[in-house]
C-alpha positions in Angstrom: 190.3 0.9 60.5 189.5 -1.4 57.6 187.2 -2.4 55.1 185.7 -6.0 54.6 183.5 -6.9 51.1 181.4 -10.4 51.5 181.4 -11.0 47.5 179.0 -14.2 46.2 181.2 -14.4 43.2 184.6 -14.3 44.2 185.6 -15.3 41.4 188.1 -13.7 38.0 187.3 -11.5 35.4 187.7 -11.6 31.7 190.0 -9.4 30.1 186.8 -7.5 28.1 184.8 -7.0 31.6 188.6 -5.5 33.2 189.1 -3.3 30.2 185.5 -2.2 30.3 185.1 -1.4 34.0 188.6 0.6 33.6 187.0 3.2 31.0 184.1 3.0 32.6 185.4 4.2 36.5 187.5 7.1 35.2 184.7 8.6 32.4 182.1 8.3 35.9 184.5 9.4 38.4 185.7 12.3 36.2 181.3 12.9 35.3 180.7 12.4 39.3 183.4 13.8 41.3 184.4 17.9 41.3 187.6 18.2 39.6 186.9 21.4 37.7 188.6 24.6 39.7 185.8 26.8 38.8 183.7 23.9 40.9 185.8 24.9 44.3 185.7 29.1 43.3 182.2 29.4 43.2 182.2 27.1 46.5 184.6 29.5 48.1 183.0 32.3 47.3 179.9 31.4 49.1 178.8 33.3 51.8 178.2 30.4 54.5 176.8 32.5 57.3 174.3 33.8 54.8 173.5 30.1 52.7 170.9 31.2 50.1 169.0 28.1 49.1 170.5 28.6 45.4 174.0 28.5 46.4 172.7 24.5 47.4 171.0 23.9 44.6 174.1 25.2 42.2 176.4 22.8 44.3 174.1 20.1 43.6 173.9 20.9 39.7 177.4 20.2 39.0 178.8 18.7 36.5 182.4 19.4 34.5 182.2 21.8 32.1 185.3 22.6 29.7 183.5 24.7 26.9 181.8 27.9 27.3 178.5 29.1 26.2 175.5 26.7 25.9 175.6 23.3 26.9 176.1 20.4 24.3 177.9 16.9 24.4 181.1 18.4 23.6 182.3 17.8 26.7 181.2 14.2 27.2 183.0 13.5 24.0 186.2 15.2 25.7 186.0 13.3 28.8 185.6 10.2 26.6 189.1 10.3 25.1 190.6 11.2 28.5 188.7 8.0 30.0 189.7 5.6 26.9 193.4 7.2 27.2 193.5 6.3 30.6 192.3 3.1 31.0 194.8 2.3 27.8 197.4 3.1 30.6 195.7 1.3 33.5 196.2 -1.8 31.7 199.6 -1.4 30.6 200.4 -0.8 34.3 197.7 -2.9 35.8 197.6 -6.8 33.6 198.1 -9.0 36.8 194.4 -7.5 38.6 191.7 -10.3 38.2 188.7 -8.7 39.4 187.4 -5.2 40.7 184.8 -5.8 43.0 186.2 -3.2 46.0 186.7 -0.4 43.1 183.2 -1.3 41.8 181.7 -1.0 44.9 183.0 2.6 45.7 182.3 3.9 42.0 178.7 2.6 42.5 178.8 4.7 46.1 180.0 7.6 44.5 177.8 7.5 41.5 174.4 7.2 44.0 175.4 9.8 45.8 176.0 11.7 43.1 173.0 11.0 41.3 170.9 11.6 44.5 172.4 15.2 44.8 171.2 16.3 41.4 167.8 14.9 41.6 167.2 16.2 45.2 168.3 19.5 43.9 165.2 20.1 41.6 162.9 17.8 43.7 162.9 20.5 46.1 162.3 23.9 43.7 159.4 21.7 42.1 157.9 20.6 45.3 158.2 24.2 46.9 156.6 25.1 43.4 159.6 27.8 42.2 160.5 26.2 39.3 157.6 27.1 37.2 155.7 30.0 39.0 152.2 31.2 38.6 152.5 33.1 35.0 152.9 36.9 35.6 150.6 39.5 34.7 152.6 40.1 31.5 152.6 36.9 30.5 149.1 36.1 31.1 148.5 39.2 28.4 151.2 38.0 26.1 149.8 36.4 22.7 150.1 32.9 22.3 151.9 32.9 19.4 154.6 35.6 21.1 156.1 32.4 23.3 159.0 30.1 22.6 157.9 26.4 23.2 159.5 25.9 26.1 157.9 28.8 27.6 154.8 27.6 26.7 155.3 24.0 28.8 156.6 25.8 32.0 153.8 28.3 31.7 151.4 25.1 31.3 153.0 23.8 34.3 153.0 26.8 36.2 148.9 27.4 36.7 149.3 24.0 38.1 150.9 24.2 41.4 149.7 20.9 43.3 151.2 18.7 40.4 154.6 20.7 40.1 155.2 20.1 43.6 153.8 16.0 43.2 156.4 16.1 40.5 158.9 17.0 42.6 157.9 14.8 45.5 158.5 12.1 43.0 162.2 12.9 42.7 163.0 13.9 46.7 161.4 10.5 46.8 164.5 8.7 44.3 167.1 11.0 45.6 166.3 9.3 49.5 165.9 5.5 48.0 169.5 6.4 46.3 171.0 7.1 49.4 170.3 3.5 50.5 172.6 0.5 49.0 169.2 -1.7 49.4 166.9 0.1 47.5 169.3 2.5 45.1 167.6 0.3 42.4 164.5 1.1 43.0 165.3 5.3 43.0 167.6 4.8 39.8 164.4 3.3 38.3 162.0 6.1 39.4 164.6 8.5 37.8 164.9 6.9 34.1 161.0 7.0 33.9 160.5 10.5 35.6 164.0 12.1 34.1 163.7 10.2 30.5 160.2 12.3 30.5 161.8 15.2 31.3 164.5 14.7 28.3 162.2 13.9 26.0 160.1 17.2 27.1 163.4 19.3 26.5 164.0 18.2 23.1 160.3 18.7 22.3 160.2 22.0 23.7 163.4 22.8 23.2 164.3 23.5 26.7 167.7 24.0 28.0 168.2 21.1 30.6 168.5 18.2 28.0 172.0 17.7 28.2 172.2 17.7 32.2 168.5 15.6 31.9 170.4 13.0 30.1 173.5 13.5 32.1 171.1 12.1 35.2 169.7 9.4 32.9 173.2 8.1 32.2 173.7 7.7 36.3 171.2 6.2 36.9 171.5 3.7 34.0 174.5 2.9 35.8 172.9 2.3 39.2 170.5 0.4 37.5 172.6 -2.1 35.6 173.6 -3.5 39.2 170.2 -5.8 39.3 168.6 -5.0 36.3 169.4 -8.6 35.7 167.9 -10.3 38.9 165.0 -7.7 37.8 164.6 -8.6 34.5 164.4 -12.4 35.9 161.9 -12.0 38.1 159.6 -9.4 36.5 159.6 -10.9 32.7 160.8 -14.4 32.9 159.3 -15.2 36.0 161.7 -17.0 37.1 163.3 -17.5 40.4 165.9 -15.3 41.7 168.2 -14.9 44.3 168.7 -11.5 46.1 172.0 -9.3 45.8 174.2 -10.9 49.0 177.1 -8.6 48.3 177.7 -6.7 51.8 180.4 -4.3 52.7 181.4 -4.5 56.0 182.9 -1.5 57.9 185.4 -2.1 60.6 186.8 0.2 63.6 186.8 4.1 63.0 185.7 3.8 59.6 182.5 2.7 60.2 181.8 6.2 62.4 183.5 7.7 59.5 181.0 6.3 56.8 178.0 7.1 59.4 179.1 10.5 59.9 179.7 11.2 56.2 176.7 10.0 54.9 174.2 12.2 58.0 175.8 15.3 56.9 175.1 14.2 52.8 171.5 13.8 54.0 171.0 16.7 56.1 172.8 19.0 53.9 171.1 18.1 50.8 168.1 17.2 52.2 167.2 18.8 55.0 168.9 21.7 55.4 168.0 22.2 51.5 164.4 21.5 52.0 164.2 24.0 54.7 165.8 26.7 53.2 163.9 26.6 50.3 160.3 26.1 51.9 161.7 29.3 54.0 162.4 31.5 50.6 159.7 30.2 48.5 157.2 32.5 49.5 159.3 35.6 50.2 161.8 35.6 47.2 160.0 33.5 44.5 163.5 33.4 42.3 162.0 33.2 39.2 160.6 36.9 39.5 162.1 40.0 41.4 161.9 40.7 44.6 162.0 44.7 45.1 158.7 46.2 45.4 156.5 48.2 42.5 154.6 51.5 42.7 152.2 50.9 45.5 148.4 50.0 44.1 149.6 50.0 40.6 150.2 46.7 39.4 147.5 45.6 36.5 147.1 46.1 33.0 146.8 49.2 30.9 145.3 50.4 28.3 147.1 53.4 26.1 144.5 55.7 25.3 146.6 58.5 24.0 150.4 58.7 23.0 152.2 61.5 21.6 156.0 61.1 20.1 157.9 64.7 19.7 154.3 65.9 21.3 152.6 64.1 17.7 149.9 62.5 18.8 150.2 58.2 17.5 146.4 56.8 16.9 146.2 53.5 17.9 147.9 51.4 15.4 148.3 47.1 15.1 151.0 48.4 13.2 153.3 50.9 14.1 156.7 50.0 16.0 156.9 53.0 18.4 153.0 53.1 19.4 152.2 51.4 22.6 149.6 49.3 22.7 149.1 48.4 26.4 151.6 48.6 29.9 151.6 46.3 32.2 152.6 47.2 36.1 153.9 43.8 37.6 153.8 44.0 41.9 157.8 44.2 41.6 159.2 46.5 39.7 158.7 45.4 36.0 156.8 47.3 33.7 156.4 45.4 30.2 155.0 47.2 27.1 153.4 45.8 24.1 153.9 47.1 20.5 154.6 46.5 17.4 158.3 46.8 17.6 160.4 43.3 17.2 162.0 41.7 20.5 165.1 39.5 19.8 164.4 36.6 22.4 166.2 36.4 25.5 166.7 32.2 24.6 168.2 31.8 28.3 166.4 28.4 29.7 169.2 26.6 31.5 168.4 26.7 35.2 169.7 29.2 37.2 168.8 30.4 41.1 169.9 34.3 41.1 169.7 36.1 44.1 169.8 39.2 42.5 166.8 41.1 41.0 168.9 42.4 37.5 169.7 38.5 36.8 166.3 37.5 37.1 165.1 36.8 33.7 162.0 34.3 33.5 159.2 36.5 32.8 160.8 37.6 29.9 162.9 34.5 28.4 161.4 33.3 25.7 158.9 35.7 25.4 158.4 38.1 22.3 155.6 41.1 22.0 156.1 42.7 25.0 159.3 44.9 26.4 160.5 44.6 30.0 162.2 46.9 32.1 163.2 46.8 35.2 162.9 50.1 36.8 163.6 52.1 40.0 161.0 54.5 41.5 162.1 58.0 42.8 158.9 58.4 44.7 158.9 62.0 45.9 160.1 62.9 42.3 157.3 60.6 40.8 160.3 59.7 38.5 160.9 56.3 36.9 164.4 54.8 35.8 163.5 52.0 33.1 166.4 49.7 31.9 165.3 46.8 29.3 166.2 43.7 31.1 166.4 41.7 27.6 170.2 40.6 27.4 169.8 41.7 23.8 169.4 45.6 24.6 172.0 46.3 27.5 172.6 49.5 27.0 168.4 50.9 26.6 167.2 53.2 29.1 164.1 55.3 29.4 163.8 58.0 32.3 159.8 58.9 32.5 158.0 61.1 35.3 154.8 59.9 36.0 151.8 61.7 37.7 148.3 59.8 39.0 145.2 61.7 38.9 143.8 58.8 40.3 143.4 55.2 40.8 143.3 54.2 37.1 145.2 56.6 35.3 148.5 56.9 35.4 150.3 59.1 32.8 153.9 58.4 31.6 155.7 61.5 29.9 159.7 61.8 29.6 162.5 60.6 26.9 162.4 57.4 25.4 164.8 54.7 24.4 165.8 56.4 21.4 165.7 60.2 23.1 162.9 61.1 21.9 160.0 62.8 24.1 157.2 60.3 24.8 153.5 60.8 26.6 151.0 58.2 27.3 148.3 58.1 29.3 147.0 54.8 30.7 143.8 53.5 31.8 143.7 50.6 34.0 141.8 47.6 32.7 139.8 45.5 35.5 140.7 42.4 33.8 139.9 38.7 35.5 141.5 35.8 34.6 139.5 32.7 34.8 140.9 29.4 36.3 139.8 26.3 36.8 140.0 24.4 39.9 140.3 20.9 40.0 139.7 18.6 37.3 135.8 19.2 37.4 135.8 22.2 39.6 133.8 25.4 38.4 135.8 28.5 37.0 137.2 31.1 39.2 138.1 34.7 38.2 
């Protein structure tokens, strides 16, 4: 059980190229490989006889963490010492080695494999188009001006499904030409021009997948760097070049072993993934909750009367504690507008919750409107609200609610600050208009 490596350039290397590759194996081996125990706890505590399509996709977004809260380069910088330290001691240990060829062979395996993970991952929530849903209700009465920029670009992104999922077709695409030693080249080239988009996007926007965008970037630059030479030849000099001969050669067991290995890679992340989330994408759209609303409610509201401490409130652009309309979302959201301030919920890393209370999109990044999730105690016709903003954990509202009839639907109860609130709503039969295609008509 052997490997064999047929190596064009057999020959030495210089004592810069040795010293280089040394920091350069352990900083990717320690960016590529699992060593961080939190890794192997959330693996463990999978349930694998129930696999929920985001406990794949948060395997496949790995990568080592050491500080908490957001994500920043702090880390890289860490890992940097560590990889300079140790290949300081490599060398001490190491002065007689002339060439790495076997070790760079498995680093480039374990980075393409790596790097294939992480772009399958989001391939498949973009081309199942979950990662930026059709905008809510809410959102599509939310004021322009009330969204954070990044909000903004998923909403935009969002209305068009058929792109989202060519988008993500475009990185399912690299992730399978990474999986292949012939054409990992041309997948780690797809990635810098579609990921280097979607890092420049973040910064712009300010969205919170820059640092793992760039994290990608840095992979496949390595990936890349294998023929960007023979490429750079043959595209801008023109010149003639000769094709990478370098072929590994698998002898005995291991060559089962390698086979094996690499079909459960692919049908794991790929297939198994894929089907999963084409299964789910329908039924429990992640981004939004899953447990039902009041039957026949959901729509838009207007508040044509309110009464604080039974005073009745006149309609005011002003006024912190007056309504101004309610929204009824088909899951059990409501979402009012007013005048009073909302701290942002800035959470816009990517994360696949299964459960409804750590659901946040329709609300991250979002100001003018208040969102509560709320449970329904139909034969009391009695409403639970808690705010779902991270910002107000501890802000309930418990409202009875009657329904004279299809339209109306009249709130009355405590609110969040205790005192007794009554609104009556009036349903507004509101179309949106889209357009379809690029010179389709309007449709409401």
């Amino acid at each position: 059980m052997a490997a064999t490596f047929t190596n064009p350039n057999p020959g030495p290397w210089t004592d810069t190229q040795k010293a280089f590759f040394r920091f350069i194996f352990i900083y990717l081996v320690l960016q590529a490989v699992p060593l961080d125990w939190k890794f192997y706890r959330e693996l463990f505590s999978i349930n694998w006889a129930d696999l929920y399509y985001g406990d794949i996709f948060t395997i496949s977004r790995y990568f080592p963490r050491f500080f908490s809260g957001a994500e920043t380069f702090a880390d890289w910088f860490l890992l940097v010492i560590i990889a300079a330290v140790g290949a300081f001691v490599w060398t001490k240990r190491d002065p007689q080695n002339t060439e790495y060829n076997t070790l760079y062979y498995w680093l480039r395996v374990i980075v393409r494999y790596r790097l294939a993970i992480g772009i399958i991952g989001y391939g498949m929530i973009k081309f199942f188009p979950a990662q930026a849903p059709f905008p809510s209700i809410s959102n599509l009465n939310t004021n322009y001006g009330d969204f954070h920029a990044w909000k903004i670009f998923s909403l935009s992104l969002g209305i068009v499904p058929g792109y989202e999922s060519f988008l993500g077709g475009v990185e399912i695409l690299a992730g399978l030409l990474l999986f292949f030693r012939k054409t990992a080249s041309v997948g780690a080239l797809l990635i810098l021009v579609f990921t280097g988009n979607v890092f420049m996007s973040n910064l712009a926007y300010e969205g919170g997948e820059y640092v793992y965008s760039f994290y990608l970037i840095v992979l496949a630059l390595f990936v890349l760097a294998h023929d960007a030479q023979r490429i750079y030849n043959l595209v801008s000099l023109e010149r003639p070049t000769s094709p990478d001969t370098f072929k590994p050669e698998f002898l005995g067991k291991l060559k089962n072993v390698r086979l094996a290995l690499k079909g459960f890679v692919i049908f794991f992340f790929v297939f198994l993934y894929g089907y999963a989330t084409y299964s789910d994408y329908k039924t429990d759209p992640y981004q939004f909750p899953v447990s039902k609303g009041i039957p026949g409610a959901s729509g838009i509201y207007n508040v044509s009367e309110f009464r604080i401490n039974n005073k009745v409130i006149p309609y005011s652009l002003t006024d912190p504690t007056r309504w101004k309309d309610v929204v009824f979302e088909k899951w059990a959201t409501i979402s009012i507008r007013s005048n009073r301030p909302v701290i942002l919920d800035s959470t816009n890393a990517e994360k696949i919750s299964r459960n409804d209370k750590d659901r946040n999109y329709e609300l991250a990044g979002s100001g003018g409107r208040h969102y509560y999730s709320y449970k329904a105690d139909t034969p009391g016709n009695v409403l639970r609200l808690e705010n779902k903003n991270k910002n107000y954990p501890d802000e309930t509202l418990t409202l009875r609610y009657t329904r004279p009839d299809s339209s109306t639907i009249i709130l009355y109860g405590l609110n969040e600050n205790k005192d007794s609130v009554y609104a009556v709503l009036n349903k507004i039969h509101k179309k949106y208009p889209f357009k379809l295609g690029r010179r389709g008509s309007l449709k409401l």
